[in-house]
C-alpha positions in Angstrom: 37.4 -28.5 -7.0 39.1 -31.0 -4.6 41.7 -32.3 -7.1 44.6 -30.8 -5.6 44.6 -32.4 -2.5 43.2 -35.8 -4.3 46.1 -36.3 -6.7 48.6 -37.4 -4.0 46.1 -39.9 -2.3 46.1 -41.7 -6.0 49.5 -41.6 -5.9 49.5 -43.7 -3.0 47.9 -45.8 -4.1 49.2 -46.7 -7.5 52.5 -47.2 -5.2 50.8 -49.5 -2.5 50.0 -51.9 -6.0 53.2 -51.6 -7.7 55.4 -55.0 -8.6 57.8 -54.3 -6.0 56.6 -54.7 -2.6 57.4 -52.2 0.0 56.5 -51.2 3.6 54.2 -48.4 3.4 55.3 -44.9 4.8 53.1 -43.1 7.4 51.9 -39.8 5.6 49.0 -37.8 6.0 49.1 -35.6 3.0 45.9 -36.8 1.4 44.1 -34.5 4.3 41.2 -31.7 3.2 41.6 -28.2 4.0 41.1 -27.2 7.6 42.1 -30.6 8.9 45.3 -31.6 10.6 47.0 -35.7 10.6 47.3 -37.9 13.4 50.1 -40.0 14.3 50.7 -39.9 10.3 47.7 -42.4 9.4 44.5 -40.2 10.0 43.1 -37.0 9.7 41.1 -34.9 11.8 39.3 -31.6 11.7 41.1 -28.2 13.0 39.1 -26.6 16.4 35.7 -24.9 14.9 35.6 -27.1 12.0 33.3 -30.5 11.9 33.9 -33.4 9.2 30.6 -33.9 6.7 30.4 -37.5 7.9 30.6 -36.2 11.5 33.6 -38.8 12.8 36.4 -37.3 14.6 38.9 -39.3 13.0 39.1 -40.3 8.9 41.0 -41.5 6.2 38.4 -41.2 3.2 40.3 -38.8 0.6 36.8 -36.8 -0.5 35.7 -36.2 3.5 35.1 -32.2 3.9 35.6 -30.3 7.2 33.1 -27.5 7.7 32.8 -23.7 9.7 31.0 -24.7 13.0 28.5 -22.0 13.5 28.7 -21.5 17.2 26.3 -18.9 17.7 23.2 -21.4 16.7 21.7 -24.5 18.2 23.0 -26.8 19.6 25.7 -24.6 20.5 24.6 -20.9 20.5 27.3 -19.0 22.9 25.9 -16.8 25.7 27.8 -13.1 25.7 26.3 -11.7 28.2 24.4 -8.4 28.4 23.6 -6.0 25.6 26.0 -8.7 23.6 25.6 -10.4 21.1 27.4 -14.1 19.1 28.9 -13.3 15.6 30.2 -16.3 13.9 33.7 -16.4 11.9 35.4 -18.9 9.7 36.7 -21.4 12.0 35.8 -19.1 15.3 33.5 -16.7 16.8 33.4 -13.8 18.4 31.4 -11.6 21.1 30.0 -7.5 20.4 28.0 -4.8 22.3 24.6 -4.5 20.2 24.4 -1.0 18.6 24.4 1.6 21.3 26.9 0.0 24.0 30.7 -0.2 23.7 33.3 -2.3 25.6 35.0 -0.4 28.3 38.2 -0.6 27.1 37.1 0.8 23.4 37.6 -2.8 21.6 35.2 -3.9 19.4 35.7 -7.7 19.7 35.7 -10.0 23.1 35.7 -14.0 23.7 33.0 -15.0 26.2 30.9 -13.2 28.9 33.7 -12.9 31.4 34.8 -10.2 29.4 32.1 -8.4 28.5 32.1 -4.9 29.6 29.1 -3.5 27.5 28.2 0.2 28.5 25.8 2.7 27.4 27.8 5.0 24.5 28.2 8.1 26.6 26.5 11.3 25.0 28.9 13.3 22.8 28.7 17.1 22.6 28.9 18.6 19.0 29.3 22.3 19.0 28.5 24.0 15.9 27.2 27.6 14.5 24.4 28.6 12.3 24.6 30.7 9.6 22.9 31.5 6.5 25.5 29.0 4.6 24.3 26.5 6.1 20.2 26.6 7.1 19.7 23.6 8.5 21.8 21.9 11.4 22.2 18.3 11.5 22.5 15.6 14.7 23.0 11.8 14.7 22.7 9.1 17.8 23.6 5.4 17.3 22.5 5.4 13.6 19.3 7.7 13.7 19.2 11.1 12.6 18.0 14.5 13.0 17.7 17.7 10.8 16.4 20.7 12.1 16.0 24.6 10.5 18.9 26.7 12.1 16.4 29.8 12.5 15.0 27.4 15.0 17.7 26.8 16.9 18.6 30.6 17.2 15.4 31.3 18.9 15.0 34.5 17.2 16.1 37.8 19.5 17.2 35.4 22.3 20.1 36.6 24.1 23.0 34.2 24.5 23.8 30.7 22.9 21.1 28.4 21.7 21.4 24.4 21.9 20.0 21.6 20.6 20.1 18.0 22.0 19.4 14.8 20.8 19.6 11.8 22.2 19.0 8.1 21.3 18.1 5.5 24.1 19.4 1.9 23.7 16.4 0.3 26.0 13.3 2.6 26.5 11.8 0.7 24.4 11.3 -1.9 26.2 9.5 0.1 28.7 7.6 2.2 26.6 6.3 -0.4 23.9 3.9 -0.5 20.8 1.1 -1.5 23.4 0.8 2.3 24.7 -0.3 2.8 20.8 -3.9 3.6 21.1 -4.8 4.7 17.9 -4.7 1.4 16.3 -7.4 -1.5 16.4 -7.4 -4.6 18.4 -6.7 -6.1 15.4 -3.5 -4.6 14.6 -0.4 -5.8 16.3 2.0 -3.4 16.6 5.5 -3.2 17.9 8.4 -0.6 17.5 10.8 -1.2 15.4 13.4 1.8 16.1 14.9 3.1 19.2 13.2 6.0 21.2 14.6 9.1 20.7 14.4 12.5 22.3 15.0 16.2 21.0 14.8 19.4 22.4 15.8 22.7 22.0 17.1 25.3 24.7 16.6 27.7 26.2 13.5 28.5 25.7 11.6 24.8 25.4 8.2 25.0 24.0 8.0 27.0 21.3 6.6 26.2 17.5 8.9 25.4 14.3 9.2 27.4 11.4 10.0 24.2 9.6 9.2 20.8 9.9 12.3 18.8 11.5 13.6 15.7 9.4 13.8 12.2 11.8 15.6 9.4 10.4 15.4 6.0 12.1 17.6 2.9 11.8 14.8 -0.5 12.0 16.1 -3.0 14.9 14.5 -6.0 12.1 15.3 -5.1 9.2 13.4 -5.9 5.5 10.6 -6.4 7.6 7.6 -8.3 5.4 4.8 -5.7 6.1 6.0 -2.2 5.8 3.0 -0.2 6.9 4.4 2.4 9.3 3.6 5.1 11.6 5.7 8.2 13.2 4.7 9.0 16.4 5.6 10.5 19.5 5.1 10.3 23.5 2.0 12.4 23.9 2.2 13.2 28.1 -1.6 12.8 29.7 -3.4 12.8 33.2 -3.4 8.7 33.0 0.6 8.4 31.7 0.6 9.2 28.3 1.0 7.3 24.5 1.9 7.0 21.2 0.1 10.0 18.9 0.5 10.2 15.2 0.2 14.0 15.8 1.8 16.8 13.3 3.7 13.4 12.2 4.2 12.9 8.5 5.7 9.8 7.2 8.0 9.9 4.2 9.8 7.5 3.2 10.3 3.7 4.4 12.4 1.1 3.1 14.0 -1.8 4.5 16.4 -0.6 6.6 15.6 2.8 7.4 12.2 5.2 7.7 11.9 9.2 7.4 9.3 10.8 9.0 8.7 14.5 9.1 7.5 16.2 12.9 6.0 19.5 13.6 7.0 19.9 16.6 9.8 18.2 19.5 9.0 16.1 22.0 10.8 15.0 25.2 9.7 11.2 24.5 10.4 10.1 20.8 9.6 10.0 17.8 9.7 6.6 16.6 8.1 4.4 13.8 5.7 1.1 14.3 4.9 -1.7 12.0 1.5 -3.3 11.5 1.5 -7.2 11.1 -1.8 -7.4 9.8 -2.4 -8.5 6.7 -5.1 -8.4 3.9 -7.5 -10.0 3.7 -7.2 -12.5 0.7 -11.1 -12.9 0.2 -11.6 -9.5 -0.3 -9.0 -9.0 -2.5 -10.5 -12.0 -4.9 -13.5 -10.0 -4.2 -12.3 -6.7 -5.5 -10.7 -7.7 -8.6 -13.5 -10.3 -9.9 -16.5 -7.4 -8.7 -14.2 -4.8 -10.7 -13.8 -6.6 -13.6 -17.2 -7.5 -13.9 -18.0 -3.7 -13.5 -15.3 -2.5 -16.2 -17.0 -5.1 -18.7 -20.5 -3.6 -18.1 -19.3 -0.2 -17.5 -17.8 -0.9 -21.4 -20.7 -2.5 -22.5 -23.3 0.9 -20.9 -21.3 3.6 -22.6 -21.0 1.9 -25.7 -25.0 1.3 -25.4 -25.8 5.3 -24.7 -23.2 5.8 -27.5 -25.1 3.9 -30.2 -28.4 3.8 -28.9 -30.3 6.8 -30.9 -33.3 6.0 -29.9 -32.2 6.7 -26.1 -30.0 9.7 -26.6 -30.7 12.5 -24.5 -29.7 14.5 -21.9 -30.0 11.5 -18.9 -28.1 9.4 -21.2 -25.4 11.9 -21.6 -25.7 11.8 -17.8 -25.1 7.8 -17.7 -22.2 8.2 -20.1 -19.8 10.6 -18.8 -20.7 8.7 -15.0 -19.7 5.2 -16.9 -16.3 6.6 -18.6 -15.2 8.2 -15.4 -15.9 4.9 -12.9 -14.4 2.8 -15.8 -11.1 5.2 -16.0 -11.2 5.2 -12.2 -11.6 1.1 -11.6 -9.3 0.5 -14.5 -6.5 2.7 -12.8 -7.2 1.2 -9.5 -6.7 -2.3 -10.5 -3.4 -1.7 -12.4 -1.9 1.0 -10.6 -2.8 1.7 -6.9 -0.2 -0.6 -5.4 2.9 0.6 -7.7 4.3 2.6 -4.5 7.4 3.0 -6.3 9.0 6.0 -7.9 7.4 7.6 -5.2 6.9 10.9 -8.0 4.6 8.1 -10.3 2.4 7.1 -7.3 1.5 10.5 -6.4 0.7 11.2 -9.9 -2.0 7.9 -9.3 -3.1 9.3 -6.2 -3.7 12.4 -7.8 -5.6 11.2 -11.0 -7.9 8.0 -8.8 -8.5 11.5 -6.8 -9.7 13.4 -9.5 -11.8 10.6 -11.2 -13.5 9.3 -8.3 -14.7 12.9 -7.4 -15.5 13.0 -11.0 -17.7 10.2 -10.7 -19.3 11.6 -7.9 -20.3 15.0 -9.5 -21.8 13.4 -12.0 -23.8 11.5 -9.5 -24.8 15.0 -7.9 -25.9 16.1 -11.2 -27.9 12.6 -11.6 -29.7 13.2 -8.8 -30.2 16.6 -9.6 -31.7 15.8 -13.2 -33.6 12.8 -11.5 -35.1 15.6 -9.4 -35.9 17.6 -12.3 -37.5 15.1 -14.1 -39.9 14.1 -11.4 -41.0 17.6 -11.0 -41.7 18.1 -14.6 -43.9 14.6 -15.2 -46.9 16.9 -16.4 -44.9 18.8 -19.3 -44.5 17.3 -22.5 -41.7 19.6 -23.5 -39.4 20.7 -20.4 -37.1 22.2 -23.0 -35.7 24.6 -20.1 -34.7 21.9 -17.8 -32.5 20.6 -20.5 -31.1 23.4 -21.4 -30.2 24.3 -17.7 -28.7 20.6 -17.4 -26.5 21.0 -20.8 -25.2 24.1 -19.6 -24.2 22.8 -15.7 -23.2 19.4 -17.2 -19.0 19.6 -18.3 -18.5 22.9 -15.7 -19.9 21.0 -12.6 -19.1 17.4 -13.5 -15.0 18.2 -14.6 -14.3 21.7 -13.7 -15.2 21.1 -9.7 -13.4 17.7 -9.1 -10.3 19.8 -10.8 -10.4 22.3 -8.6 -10.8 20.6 -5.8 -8.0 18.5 -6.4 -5.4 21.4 -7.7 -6.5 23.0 -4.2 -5.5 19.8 -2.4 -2.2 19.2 -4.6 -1.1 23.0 -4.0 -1.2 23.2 -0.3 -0.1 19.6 0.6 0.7 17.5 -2.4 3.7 15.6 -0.3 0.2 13.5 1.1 -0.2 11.8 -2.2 0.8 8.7 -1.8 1.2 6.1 0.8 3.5 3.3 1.6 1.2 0.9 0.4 -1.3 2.7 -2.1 -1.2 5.1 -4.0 -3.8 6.7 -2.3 -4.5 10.1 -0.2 -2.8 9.9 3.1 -4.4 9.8 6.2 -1.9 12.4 7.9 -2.9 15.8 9.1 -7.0 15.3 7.7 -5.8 15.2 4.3 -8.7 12.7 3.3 -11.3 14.8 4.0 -10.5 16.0 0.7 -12.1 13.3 -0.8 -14.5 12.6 2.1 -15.8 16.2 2.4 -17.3 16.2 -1.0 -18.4 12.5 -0.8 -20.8 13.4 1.9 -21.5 16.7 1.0 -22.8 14.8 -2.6 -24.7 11.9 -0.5 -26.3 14.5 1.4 -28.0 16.6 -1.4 -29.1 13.1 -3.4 -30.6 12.7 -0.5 -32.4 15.5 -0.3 -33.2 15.1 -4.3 -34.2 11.4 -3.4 -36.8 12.0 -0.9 -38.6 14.9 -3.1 -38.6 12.4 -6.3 -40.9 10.3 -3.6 -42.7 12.9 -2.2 -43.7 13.8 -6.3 -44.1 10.6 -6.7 -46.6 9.8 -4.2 -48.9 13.0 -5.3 -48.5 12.1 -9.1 -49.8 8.6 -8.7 -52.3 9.4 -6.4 -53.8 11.6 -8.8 -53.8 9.7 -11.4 -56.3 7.6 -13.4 -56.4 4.6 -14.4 -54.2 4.6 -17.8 -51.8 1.9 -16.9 -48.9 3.1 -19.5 -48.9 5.9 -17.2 -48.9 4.3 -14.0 -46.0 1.9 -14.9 -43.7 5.3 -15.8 -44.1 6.7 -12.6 -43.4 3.4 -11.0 -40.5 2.6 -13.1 -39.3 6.4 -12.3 -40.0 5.2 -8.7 -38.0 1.9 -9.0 -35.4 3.7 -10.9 -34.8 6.3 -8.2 -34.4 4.1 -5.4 -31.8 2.4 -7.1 -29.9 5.3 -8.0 -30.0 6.4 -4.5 -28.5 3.2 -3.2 -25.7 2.9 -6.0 -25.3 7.0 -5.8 -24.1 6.8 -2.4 -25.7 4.5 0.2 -23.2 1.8 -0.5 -20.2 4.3 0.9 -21.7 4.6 4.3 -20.8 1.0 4.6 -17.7 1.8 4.4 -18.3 4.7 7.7 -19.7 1.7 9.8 -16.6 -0.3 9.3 -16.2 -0.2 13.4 -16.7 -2.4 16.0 -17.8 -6.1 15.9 -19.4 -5.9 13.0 -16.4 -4.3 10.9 -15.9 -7.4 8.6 -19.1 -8.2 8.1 -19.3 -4.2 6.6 -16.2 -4.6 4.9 -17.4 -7.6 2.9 -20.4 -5.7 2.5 -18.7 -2.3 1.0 -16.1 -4.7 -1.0 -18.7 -6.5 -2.7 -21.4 -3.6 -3.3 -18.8 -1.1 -4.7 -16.8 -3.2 -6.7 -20.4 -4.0 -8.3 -21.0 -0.4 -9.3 -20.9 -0.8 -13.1 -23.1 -4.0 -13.1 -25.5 -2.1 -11.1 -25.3 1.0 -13.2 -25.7 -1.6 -16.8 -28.9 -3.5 -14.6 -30.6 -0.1 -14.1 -29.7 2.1 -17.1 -29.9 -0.4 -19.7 -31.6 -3.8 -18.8 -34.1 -2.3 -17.1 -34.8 0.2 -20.3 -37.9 -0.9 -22.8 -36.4 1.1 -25.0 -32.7 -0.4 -25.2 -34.1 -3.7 -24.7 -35.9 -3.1 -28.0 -32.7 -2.0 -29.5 -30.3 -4.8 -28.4 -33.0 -7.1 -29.9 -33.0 -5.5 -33.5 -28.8 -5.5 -33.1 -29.1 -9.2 -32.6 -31.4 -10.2 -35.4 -29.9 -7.5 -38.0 -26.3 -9.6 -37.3 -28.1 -12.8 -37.2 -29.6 -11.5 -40.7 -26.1 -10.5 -41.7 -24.8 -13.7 -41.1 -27.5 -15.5 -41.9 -26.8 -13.3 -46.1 -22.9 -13.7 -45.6 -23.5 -17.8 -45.6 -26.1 -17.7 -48.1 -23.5 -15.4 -50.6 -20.9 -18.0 -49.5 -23.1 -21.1 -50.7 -24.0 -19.1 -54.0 -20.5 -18.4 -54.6 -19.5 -22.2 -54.2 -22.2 -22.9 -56.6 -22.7 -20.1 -59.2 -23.1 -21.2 -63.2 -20.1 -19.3 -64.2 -17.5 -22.1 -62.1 -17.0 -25.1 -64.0 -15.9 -28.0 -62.4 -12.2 -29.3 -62.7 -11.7 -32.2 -66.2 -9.3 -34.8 -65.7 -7.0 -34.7 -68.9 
């Protein structure tokens, strides 16, 4: 790329060797770009330039001369205040960080003797609503706000209405992420947008028809964690804090987050990143526990599919409870972290809704049948119970999970969806959709639980001494307590996540839920004489059909009718 300026130097030098000897002529054209000659022998690098070799002077024809960033070790050139370095080919120059401007309206100055930097003054925007436009929009130093006109107006309100909005370059720094209360202590927080403030006059505190639209330029931007929270200054009797109250995030990217706020506040609404991380343990955790469980979750229904001997109404049960925890793990590990289109990962959200509830239902209606079953040890024939069960089965376990879900998705289906999972949010109680039938189902298997013992106890105790007998009610026994602890106990773990020993219960809740489906293969089919039995005459009929598929094999090598080859 350098042959331009090379050529000559060769030129020089076929001359210096030529037959007829001459005194050489000073000439400095064999210098690189961005260098200047001296005294017509050497080069040197122009001001704000260095040489790769790093001497001053040269006369080596493929020496470079590079930008000198000054605003970088060892140099790094103090502006001043609210200023900041930027470098430029060959130079540099001095700015006002976003928010301040130089006095005399430049935008450029050389060193700190001229810095001027001032707060941008507040500019006044006057402006009318109408019904053309509904909704009235303000900016301040690169944020953003977007209000309803009809809440500007103030309704019957005599005189004009106003709204401010204001954007403070430093506040900040006074009011920091460590006012944020809400979060752990392991969380470290700090805010990553300026403070704002909005109000609306005359009359101040009043409620919004509509929820006001807040966008917010990040000071770092493409930060590496994007889990963020809109909050506001929430006044109290010891100073006040940061509250995610009545705000909704909405979108975060790398340069800029939207949230959405109820209500105005005189102190900010401004956005906060979390640096921690997850942890990589659990996550190993997680994905071997729920692979394991979609292989034996597989393995279960295709058991209480081909089992005949085992096919009732409990194993219709076990079947739809393994197809809906399979679906539900299998769309967890391949699609709960696609956050993007956002339209897709609701549609996740939605669906890992629907089928976890699902799976919980047809918990409810395991315990329920457990409970049933218990109570009606005596009768041969409890035809009625089953005909109850068969009737309450597909209702109950799909048709209340759905509606449940298409009464969460109809009154606030902008909270499916987070800006990590696809997942409900945590805004405004919108997970007590899921969590208000989770404990409403623990609770009643509960209840079902306790009675199978309290049956239990009376059945064995007045019993006699036929042992076949005996071991049924103990195996119902053994089979109930396990269905109680993987029908629900396992999620409390995840309630007493708090505290010091919140890892402990997360490893806990990680490793005992993502072991569902093992546990429900272990109890349902394992722990079953009567599938045991099965799986044993599967394995010797396709030993036996191997066993005839070799022998025909042999015979066919070796049957009268082949001849064997003649050499002619």
């Amino acid at each position: 790329m350098r042959q331009p300026w090379l050529l000559p130097g060769l030129c020089l030098l076929l001359s210096l060797s030529g037959a007829v000897a001459q005194k050489p002529k000073a000439t400095c054209s064999h210098c690189p770009p961005n260098a200047s000659c001296v005294n017509g022998t050497h080069c040197t690098c122009n001001p704000g330039y260095v040489s790769g070799s790093g001497k001053k002077f040269f006369t080596f024809p493929l020496e470079t001369c590079d930008d000198i960033n000054e605003c970088q070790p060892p140099f790094s050139i103090y502006c001043g205040l609210n200023a900041e370095c930027q470098n430029a080919e060959g130079s540099f120059y001095c700015r006002c960080v976003p928010g301040y401007e130089l006095l005399s309206g430049d935008t450029k100055f050389k060193n700190f003797n001229e810095n001027t930097c001032r707060t941008i003054e507040t500019r006044v925007v006057t402006d009318n609503c109408s019904e053309e436009k509904k909704t009235f929009s303000l900016k301040a130093q690169m944020n953003s706000l977007d209000i309803h006109c009809n809440d500007i107006v103030q309704g019957n309100i005599q005189g004009p209405s106003a709204v401010a909005f204001i954007s403070y370059s430093s506040l900040g720094n006074i009011i920091n992420a460590s006012f944020f209360e809400e979060m752990g202590e392991k969380h470290r927080v700090y805010l990553n947008s300026q403070v704002v403030s909005a109000a609306i006059g005359p009359k101040r505190n009043m409620s919004l028809s509509k929820f006001v639209t807040l966008s917010f330029q990040h000071v770092k931007m493409n930060p590496s964690n994007k889990k963020a929270f809109c909050v506001y200054w929430k006044s109290t009797e010891q100073g006040g804090h940061w509250s995610r109250d009545g705000c909704l995030l909405i979108q975060v990217n790398g340069s800029h987050t939207i949230c959405n706020c109820s209500h105005l506040s005189s102190f900010a609404v401004l956005m906060t990143f979390t640096t921690q991380e997850e942890d990589p343990v659990l996550t190993v955790i997680t994905y071997v526990g729920l692979g394991l469980s979609l292989l034996c979750l597989l393995l279960a229904a295709l058991t209480f599919l081909l089992c005949k001997a085992i096919q009732n109404t409990s194993t219709s049960l076990h079947l739809q409870l393994s197809l809906c925890l399979f679906l539900a793990h299998l769309l967890f590990l391949t699609a709960m972290d696609r956050t993007e289109p956002k339209v897709l990962c609701a549609v996740v959200a939605g669906a890992l809704h629907y089928l976890y509830l699902a799976s919980f239902t047809w918990m409810l209606l395991e315990g329920l049948h457990l409970f049933l079953t218990a109570r009606n040890l005596t009768v041969v024939n409890y035809s009625s119970m089953n005909r109850l069960m068969k009737w309450l089965m597909f209702p109950v376990g799909y048709g209340v999970p759905a509606v449940i879900v298409a009464v969460c998705a109809a009154s606030k289906p902008h909270l499916y969806g987070t800006p990590d999972h696809c997942w409900l949010n945590l805004d405004q109680g919108f997970i007590w959709g899921f969590l208000g039938p989770v404990c409403a189902i623990f609770c009643v298997n509960l209840v079902f639980f306790l009675l199978v013992l309290w049956i239990l106890k009376r059945k064995l105790s007045s019993l006699n001494s036929e042992v076949s007998t005996i071991q049924n009610k103990r195996m119902l026994t053994l089979k109930a307590t396990l269905q109680l602890f993987i029908l629900g106990c396992t999620w409390c773990l995840g309630i007493l996540q708090v505290g010091p020993a919140a890892q402990v219960m997360a490893y806990l809740f990680t490793i005992i839920n993502s072991l569902q489906g093992f546990f429900i293969f272990l109890v349902y089919c394992i722990l079953s004489q009567q599938v045991r039995k099965q799986y044993q005459k599967w394995f010797r009929e396709i030993v036996k059909l191997k066993s005839e598929s070799e022998t025909l094999t042999l015979s066919s090598k070796f049957s009268p009718d082949s001849k064997p080859s003649e050499d002619k």
